[in-house]
FIMARDO-106382 format. One record per residue (C-alpha): residue in three letters; x, z, y. Coordinates in steps of 0.25 Angstrom, whole numbers, padded with zeros to 4 digits. Example, Ala and Ser with C-alpha at 12.3 -4.5 7.8 and 13.67 -1.06 7.14 Angstrom:
BEGIN
R   rest      xx      zz      yy
R    ALA    0049    0031   -0018
R    SER    0055    0029   -0004
END
This chain:
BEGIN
R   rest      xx      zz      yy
R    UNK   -0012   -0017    0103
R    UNK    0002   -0015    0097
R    UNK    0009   -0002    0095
R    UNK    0024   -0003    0097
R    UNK    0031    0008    0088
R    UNK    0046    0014    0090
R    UNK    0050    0014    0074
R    UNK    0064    0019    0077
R    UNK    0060    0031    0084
R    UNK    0054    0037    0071
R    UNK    0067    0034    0064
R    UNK    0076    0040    0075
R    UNK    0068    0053    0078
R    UNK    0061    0064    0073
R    UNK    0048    0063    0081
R    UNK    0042    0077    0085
R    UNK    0031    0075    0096
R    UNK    0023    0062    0099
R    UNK    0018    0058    0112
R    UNK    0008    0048    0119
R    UNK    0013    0044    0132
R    UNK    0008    0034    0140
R    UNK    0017    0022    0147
R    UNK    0018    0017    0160
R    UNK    0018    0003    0158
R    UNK    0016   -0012    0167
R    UNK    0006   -0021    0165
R    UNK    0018   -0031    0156
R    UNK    0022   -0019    0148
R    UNK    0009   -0016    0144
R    UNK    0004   -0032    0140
R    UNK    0019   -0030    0133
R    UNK    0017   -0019    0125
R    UNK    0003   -0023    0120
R    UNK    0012   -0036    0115
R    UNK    0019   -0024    0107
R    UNK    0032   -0030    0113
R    UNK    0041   -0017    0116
R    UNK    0053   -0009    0110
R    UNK    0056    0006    0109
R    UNK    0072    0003    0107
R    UNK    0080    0015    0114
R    UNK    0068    0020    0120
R    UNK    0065    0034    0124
R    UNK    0059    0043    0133
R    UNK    0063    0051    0144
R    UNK    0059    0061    0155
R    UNK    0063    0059    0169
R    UNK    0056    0068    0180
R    UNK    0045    0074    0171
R    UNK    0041    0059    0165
R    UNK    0042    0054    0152
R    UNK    0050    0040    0153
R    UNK    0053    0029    0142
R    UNK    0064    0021    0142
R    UNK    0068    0007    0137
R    UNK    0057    0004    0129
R    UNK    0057   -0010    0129
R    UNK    0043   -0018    0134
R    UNK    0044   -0032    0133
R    UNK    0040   -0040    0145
R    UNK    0026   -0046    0146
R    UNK    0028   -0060    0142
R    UNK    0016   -0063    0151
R    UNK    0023   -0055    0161
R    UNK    0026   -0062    0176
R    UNK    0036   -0056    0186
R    UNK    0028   -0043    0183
R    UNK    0034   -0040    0170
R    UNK    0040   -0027    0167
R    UNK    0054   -0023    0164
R    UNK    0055   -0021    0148
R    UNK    0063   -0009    0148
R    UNK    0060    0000    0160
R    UNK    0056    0015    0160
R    UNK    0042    0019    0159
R    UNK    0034    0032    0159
R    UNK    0026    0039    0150
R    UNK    0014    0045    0151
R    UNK    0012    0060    0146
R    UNK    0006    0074    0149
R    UNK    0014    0082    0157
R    UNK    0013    0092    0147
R    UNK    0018    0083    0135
R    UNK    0031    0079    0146
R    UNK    0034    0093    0147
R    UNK    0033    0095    0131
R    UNK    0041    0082    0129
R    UNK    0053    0087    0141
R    UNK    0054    0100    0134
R    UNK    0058    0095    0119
R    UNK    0067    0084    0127
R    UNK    0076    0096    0131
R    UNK    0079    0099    0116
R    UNK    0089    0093    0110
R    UNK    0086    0081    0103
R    UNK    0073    0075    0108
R    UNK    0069    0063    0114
R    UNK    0056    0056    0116
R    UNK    0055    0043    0109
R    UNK    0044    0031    0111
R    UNK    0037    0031    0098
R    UNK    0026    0019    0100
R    UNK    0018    0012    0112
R    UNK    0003    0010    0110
R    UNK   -0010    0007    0116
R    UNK   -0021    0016    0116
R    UNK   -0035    0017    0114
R    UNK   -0037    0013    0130
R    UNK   -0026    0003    0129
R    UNK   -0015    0012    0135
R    UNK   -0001    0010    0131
R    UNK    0004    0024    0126
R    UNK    0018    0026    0120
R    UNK    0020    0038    0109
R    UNK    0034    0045    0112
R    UNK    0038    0056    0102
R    UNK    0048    0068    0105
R    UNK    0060    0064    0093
R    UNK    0073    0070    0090
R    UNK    0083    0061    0084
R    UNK    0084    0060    0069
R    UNK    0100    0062    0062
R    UNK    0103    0050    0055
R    UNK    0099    0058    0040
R    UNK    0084    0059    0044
R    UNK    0084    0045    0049
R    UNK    0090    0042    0034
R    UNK    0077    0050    0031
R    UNK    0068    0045    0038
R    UNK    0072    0031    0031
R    UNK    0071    0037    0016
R    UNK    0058    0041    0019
R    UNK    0053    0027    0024
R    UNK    0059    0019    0013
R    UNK    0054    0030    0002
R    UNK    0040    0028    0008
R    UNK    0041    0013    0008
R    UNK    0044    0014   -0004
R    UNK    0033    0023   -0009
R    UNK    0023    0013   -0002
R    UNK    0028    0002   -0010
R    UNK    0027    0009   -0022
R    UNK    0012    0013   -0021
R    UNK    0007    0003   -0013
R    UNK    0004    0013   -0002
END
């Protein structure tokens, strides 16, 4: 089971609130994404009439796939409370926020979830930050061993 993370979405946000949404998915996409062959570049997440919708994440198709293989980059919906839509919704009026994809995994019951987190965008000094602070503890690890 692989767990495919988006490890720019860490670099370019400050992450505020995590969410597990589920995804609705074809049979190919699912035998694809349990090959851990997708992408998160430009993806994002959007509302449209009250449902939470991600857009151009990048599945690859089955490469067992017939004629019934799925478009790589079409729209899928997620799968959340109604209450956790109407929370997300209402910080997406502010200024700033977005909903990024954050990773896609496999529960316990073999479900493919995706976690999405509410981020507002990082200034270019605290992505500078952000770097310091991973190479200083790189370098505290090789240090010590750790």
């Amino acid at each position: 089971m692989s767990n495919i993370r988006n490890r720019s979405a860490y670099y370019e946000y400050h992450i505020d609130d995590k969410y597990v949404a589920g995804l609705v998915l074809t049979g190919t996409e699912v035998k694809s994404l349990r090959e851990g062959r997708a992408s998160f570049n430009d993806s994002y997440c959007y509302f449209h009439k009250g449902e939470l919708w991600i857009k151009s994440l990048h599945i690859a198709e089955y490469s067992h796939g017939t004629y019934h293989n799925h478009e790589p980059l079409r729209e899928r919906k997620l799968l959340l409370n109604k209450k956790e839509l109407k929370k997300l919704e209402s910080k997406l009026k502010e200024k700033g926020y977005t909903i990024v994809p954050l990773s896609i995994f496999f529960n316990d019951k073999g479900l493919a979830k995706i976690e999405v987190g509410l981020g507002k965008g990082k200034k270019l000094h605290d992505k500078r930050e952000t770097i310091k602070a991973r190479d200083t503890e790189r370098e505290i690890k090789r240090k010590y061993g750790i």
